[in-house]
C-alpha positions, 0 to 999 in steps of 0.5 A: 081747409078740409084736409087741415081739418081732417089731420088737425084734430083734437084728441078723441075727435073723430069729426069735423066740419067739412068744406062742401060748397063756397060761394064768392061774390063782389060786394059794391058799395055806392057802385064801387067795389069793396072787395071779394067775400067767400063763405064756406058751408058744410053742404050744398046751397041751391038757388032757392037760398040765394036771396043776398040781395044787398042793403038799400040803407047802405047802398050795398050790393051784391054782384058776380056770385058764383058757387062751387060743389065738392063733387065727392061730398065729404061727410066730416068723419075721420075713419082711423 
């Protein structure tokens, strides 16, 4: 995703929004899987922000999220 964001730019563009940290988790409906989600994000997230719990009106919950770190960070600047 960043390397096609690098080399698709726009004309006149010289940022974008880079892929830092994802995360990928298992969303249960009723306590039966739905499927598997990612998000991707610009910087890292610590466990402070991992506050998804679920939606008890739903009977939504979510399960096995891991999250993964760019080890370089990328800034989203193309140098020419």
């Amino acid at each position: 995703m960043t390397q096609y964001d690098a080399t698709h730019l726009s004309p006149g563009q010289t940022e974008y929004v880079p892929c830092n940290f994802f995360n990928v988790w298992i969303i249960l409906k009723n306590g039966a899987p739905q499927g598997q989600i990612c998000s991707f994000y610009s910087k890292p997230w610590g466990i402070e922000q991992a506050t998804n719990y679920g939606d008890s009106v739903n009977h939504v919950t979510i399960t096995e999220s891991f999250g993964y770190t760019l080890t370089q960070q990328d800034s989203g600047v193309v140098a020419y």
